[in-house]
N, C-alpha and C positions, 0 to 999 in steps of 0.2 A: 146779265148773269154770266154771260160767255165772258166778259172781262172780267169779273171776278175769279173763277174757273178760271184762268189762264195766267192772274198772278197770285193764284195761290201755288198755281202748281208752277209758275216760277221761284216763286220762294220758295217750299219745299224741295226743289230741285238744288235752288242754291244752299239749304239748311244742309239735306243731307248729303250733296257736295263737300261741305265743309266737315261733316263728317269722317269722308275717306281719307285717310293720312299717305303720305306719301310710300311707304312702304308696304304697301298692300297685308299688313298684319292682322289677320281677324280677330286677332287680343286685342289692338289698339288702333284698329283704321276704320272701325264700326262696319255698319252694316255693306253699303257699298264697298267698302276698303274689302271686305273680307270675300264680296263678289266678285272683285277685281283680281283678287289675288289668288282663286280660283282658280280664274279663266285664264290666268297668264301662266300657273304653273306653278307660281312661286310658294304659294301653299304646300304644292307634293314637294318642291323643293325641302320647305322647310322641313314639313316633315320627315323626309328622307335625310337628313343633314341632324335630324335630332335622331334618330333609328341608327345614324352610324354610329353615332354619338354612345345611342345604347347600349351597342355592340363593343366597343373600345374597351367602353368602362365593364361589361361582363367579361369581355377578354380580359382586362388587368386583374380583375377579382379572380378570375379563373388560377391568371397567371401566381396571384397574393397567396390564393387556397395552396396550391400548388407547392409554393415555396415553404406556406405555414407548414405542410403537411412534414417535406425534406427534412425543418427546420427541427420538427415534433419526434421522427426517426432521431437525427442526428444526436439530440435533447436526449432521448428512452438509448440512445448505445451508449450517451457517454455517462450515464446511470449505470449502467450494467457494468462498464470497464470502473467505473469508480467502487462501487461496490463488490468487483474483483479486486481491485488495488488495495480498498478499506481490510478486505479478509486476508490478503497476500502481506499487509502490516501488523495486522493483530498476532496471523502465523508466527512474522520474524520476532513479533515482541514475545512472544511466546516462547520462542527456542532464545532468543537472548536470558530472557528471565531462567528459561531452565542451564543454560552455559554457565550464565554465574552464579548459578546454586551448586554448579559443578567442579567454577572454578574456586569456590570457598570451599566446599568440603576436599578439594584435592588441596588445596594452599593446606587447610587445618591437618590433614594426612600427610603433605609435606613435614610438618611442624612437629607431626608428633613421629614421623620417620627419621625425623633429621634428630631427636629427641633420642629416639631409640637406637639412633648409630652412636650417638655419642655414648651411649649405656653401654652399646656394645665392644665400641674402645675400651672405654675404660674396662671393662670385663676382659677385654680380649689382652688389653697389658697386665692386670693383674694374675691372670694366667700363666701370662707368660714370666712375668715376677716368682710365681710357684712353683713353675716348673722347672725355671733357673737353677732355684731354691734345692728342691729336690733332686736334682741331676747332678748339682754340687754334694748334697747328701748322700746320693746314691753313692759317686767317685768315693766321699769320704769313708762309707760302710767297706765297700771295696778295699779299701787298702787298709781298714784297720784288725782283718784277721776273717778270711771266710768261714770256718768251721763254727764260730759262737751260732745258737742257735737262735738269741734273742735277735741279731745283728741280720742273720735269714731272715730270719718271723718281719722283722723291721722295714729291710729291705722289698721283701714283696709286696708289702702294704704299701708303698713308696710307689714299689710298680704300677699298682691298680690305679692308685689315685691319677700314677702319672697315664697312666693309659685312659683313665675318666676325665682327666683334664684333656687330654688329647682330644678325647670324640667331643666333648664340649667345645672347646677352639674351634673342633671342623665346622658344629653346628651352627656355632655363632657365626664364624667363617662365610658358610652358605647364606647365613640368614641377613646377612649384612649387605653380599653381593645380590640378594633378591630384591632388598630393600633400596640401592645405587639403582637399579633398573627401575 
């Protein structure tokens, strides 16, 4: 029975021998293997070697968060300056669209200024065509006898006109150089 005993428990020695893998891994050097790996240290190594491990990859994530976060700010300012810039366009299109409603209605007040200087020449020569007219009449009433009283009566009516035509000239006058400005 002692020899029995004694190769069983050599083969089980040599079974679970063959168990232990050379890298003392408790994942994969079985049971021995992972007693061995214990006792040598290489276990806490591991451990410790995956713990750094842990740390690295929370550091990067930390560092990842970190940058997301930067990235998030930078993202929400250049929102806010776009959305200034969007209002600071709308503004300009706004004041363009109102310039050339200003610069039509001043072109059509040009058109109709420049319309109304030419009315105003030609009123302003035909005036002066009358008043020619009459200043030559006058001269001629003049020399053809002052005392008739028809050729008076004639004469002052001559006057008024020409004095109505006058203030008419000035006003058109004026209202021509208002209109050049």
């Amino acid at each position: 029975m002692k020899a029995q005993a004694i190769i069983v428990l050599v083969v089980s020695t040599i079974l679970f021998g063959g168990c232990a893998g050379k890298d003392y891994d408790p994942g994969q050097g079985g049971f021995f293997g992972g007693l061995a790996g214990l006792s040598s240290g290489r276990y806490e190594n591991r451990v410790q070697e995956r713990e750094t491990r842990l740390a690295e990859l929370r550091a990067t994530r930390d560092h990842l968060n970190d940058e997301n976060a930067r990235l998030d700010a930078r993202k929400s300012q250049a929102r806010v300056r776009l959305a200034e810039d969007q209002t600071r366009v709308k503004t300009m299109q706004a004041e363009i669209a109102d310039l050339e409603k200003k610069t039509k209605a001043l072109a059509a007040k040009q058109g109709a200024d420049q319309k109304r200087v030419a009315e105003l020449r030609k009123g302003t020569a035909a005036l002066k065509k009358q008043t020619g007219k009459q200043s030559s009449t006058l001269d001629a009433l003049e020399g053809s006898g002052l005392g008739d009283e028809e050729v008076d009566l004639r004469r002052k009516q001559m006057e008024q006109q020409r004095d109505a035509l006058r203030k008419e000239y000035d006003l058109l006058m004026k209202m021509q150089m208002e209109l050049a400005q």
